[in-house]
N, C-alpha and C positions, 0 to 999 in steps of 0.2 A: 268578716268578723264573726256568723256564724259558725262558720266552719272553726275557726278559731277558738269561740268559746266551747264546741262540742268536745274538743280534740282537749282542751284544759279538764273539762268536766269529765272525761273518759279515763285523764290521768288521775281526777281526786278518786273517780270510784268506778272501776271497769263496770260498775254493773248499770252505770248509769248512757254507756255507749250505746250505740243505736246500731246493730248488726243486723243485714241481711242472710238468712238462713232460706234454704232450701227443701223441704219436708221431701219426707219418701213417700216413692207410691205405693202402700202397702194396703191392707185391708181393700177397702171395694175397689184400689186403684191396681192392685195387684195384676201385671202384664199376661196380654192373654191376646190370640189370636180372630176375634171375633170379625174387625174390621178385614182382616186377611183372606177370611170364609163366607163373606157377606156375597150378596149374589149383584154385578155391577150391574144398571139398568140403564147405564150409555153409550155409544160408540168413545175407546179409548181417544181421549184427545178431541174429540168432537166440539165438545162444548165446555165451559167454566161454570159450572155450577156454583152462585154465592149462598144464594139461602133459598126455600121450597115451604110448600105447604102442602098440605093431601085435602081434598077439595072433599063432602058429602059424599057424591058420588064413586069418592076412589079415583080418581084423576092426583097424578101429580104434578105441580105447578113448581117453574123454579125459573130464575132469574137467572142469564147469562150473557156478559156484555150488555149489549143495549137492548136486549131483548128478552122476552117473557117466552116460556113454550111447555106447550101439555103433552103429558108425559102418559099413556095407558095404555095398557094391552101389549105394549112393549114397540108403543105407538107414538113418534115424538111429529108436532106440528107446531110451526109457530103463532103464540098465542098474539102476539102485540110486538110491534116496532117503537123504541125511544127514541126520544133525541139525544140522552142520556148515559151513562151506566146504572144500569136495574140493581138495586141493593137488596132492603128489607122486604118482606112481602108479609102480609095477614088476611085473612078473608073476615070480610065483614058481612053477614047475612050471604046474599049470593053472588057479591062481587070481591074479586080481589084488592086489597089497595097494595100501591107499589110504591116506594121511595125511588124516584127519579136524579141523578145529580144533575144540578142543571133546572130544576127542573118542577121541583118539592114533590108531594104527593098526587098520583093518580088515583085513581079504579078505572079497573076493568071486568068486564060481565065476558059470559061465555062465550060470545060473536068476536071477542076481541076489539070491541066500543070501549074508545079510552076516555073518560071525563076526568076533568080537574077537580084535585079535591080542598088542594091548598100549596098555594106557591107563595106561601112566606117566606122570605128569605133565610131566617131560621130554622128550617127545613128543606132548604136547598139541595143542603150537599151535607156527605157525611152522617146520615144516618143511619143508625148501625142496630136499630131494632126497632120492632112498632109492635102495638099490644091492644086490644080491643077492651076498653073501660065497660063494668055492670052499664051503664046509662047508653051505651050505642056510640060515643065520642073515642077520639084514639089518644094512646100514649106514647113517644117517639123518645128512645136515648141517642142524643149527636153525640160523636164521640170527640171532638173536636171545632173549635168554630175557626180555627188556624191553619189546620191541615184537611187534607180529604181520605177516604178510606185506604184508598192505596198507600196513604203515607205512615202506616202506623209507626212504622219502627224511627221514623225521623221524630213522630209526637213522644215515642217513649224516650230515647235519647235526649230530649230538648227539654222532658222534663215536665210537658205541659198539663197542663188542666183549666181545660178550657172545655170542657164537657157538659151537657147538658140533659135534663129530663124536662119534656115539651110536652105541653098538653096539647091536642088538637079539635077544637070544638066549631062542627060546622066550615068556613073557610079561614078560621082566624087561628091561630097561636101562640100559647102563651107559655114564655118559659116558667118553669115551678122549681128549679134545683139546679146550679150551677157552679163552677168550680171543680168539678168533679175529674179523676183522672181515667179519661176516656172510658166510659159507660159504655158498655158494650152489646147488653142484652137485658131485657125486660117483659115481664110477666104478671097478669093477676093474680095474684095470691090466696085473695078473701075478698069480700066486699068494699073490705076497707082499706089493704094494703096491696104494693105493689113487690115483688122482685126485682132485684136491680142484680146487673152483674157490673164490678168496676174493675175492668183489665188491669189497670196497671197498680192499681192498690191488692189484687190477687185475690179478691175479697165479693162472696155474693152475699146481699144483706135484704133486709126488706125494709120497707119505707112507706109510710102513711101516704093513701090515694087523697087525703085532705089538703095536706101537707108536704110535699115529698123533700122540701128543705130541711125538714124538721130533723135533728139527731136519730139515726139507724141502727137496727139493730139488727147485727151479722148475724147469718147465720151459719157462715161457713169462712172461715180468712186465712189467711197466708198459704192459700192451696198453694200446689207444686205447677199448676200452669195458671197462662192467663186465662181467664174464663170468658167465653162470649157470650151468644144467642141462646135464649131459654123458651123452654119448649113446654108444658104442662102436661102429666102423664098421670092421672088418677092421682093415689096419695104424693105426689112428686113432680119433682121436674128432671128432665133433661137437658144436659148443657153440652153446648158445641165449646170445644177445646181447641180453638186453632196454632196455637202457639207454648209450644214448652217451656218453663224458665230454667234458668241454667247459671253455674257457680259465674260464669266468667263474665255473664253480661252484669249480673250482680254486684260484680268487685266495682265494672266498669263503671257502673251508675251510681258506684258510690266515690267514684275520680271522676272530679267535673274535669279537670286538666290534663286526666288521659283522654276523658271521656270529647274532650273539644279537638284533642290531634287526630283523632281518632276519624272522626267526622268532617276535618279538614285535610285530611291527607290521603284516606281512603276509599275508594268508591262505596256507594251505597251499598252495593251489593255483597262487598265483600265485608260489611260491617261486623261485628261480636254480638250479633242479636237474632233472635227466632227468627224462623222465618216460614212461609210455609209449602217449600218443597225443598226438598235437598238430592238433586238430582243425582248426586255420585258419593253415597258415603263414604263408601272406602281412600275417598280421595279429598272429602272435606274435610276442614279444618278440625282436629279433634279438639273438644272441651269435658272436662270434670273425669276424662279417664280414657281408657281403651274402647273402640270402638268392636274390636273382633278379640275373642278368648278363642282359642285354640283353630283360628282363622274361619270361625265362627259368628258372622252379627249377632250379636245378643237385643232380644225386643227391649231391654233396660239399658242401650248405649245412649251415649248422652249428644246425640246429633242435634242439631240445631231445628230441625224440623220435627212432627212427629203427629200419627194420625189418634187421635183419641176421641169420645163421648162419654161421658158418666152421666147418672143420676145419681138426683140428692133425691135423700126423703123428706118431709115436715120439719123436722128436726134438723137438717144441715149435715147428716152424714151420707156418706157415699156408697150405697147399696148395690150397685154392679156399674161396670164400664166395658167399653169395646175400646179394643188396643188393635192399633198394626204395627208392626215389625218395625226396628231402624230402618232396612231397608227395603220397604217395604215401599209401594208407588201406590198408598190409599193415607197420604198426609197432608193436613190444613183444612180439618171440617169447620166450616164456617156456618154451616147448618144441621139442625134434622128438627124433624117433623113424627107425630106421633099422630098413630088414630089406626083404632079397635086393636090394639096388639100389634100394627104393623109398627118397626122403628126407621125410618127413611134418614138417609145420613148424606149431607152434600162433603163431599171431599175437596177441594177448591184447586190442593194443591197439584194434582194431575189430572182432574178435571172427569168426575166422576161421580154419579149417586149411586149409592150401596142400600141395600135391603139388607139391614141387621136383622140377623135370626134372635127373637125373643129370650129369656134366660128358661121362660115357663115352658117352652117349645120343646 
């Protein structure tokens, strides 16, 4: 019936139709080979890098599979064994905390001494970012209470929101915002608000640490991908890009009844939706144009994968970014980490952390 009275209402007045557009990446998103030139700090293939942190010392910390491992001097050991897969990570004082699936949150200190911090079940699984509150308590976005992280492109097809902003205080938690379509990444802002990034509404907003239910106010929306993990960089933040949007998942999502054959008939894998490796462009499915001009990849083809990071500033505009190539094998950062000028970038989708050279370098 919906559907039905949008489709009437679009005939009284096209302007009152509700169309999915795609913005361009131009200004601070403008294609450029930064992630391409980065210097890689892993054995190729080694590990799955999700998300990292850079520790006081210069250590860098990063989640892969079920386990944790320190990263320096071009020195990898493993920090900590899960029962889990290792997601979020934040350092609190001089312990790490981990999101565990399975599992809820840890910390761990420098020997690799794992304590429990909190296994509410609302914290179990599917947390897809954690954030250190002024008062010493954590802030955690689930992206999902239906699906787990590996599932995103089933939660974005299905339409869901069932997403959440979790407070964490001492071993207890308590949801403060729900509803939301897969919350992806979160940050202190100010004393008084938070950063939120919401993937599938395309949209980074900020939202009161009093209240985080409360009416938001974007500061950057309908970007051209889905935004994750945010990072804090002096006047700014940095956001992990793991997923490009693109014309043809758009149409999709706007045909529940392609969008259901689709899903029933298809393997997952082969679905109309980002994804974050694309192992063979030349041979994957083309969407929104040509992949190759003058048998050429172009960094602006519209592949289904794609490696990116930008910074916003105060303001919500996009002051520089790191691009890699269509086909380029540094796509699906799910992380980076900042600290004294260094930019650390987890690539996810072929399994790699990159040292981005600075713009002021």
């Amino acid at each position: 019936m919906n559907r039905t009275i949008a489709t009437l209402a679009e005939w009284i007045n096209p302007a009152w139709g509700r169309h999915r557009t795609v913005p361009p990446m131009d200004a601070g998103l403008r294609a450029n080979r930064r992630l391409d030139e980065a210097q890689e700090l892993l054995p190729t293939g080694a590990y799955a890098p999700d998300d990292l942190v850079v520790t006081e010392s210069g250590a860098v910390l990063f989640s892969s599979g079920n386990s944790l491992f320190s990263l320096r001097d071009g020195e990898i050991r493993t920090l900590a064994e899960m029962p889990g897969p290792v997601g979020s990570l934040v350092c609190r004082g001089g312990a790490l905390i981990a999101a565990v699936d399975g599992a809820g949150l840890v910390a761990v200190d420098a020997s690799g001494t794992v304590t429990e911090v909190c296994a509410d079940p609302v914290v179990s699984a599917c947390v897809t970012d954690l954030a250190v509150l002024p008062d010493g308590s954590l802030i955690a976005t689930v992206g999902s209470r239906n699906h787990d992280a590996r599932n995103w492109s089933r939660a974005l097809v299905r339409g869901d929101r069932s997403g959440l902003i979790v407070r964490i205080d001492g071993s207890g938690a308590r949801v403060e915002a729900e509803g939301l379509g897969w919350p992806s990444g979160i940050e202190v802002a100010s004393g008084a608000e938070a950063l939120v990034s919401l993937s599938f509404d395309h949209r980074i907003e900020l939202r009161s640490l009093d209240s985080p239910a409360r009416p938001s106010r974007p500061i950057a929306r309908n970007m051209p991908v889905y935004p994750g993990r945010l990072a804090a960089d002096g006047d700014g933040w940095w956001v992990a890009a793991p997923y490009i949007r693109n014309r043809v998942t758009e149409m999709l999502l706007d045909e529940p009844a392609v969008l259901e054959e689709m899903v029933t008939r298809i393997a997952p894998e082969d679905w109309f939706v980002p994804r974050l490796r694309c192992d063979n462009p030349y041979t994957d499915t083309m969407q929104m144009g040509q992949l190759r001009v003058l048998g050429v990849v172009k960094p602006w083809a519209p592949a289904r994968s794609c490696g990116l990071a930008l910074r916003l500033d105060r303001t919500g505009r996009v002051v520089e970014s790191a691009h890699a190539r269509v086909d380029s094998k540094r796509h699906g950062v799910t992380g980076v980490a900042v600290s004294d000028g260094r930019i650390m970038v987890a690539a996810n989708g072929f399994g790699n952390i990159l040292h981005v050279t600075s713009e002021k370098e």
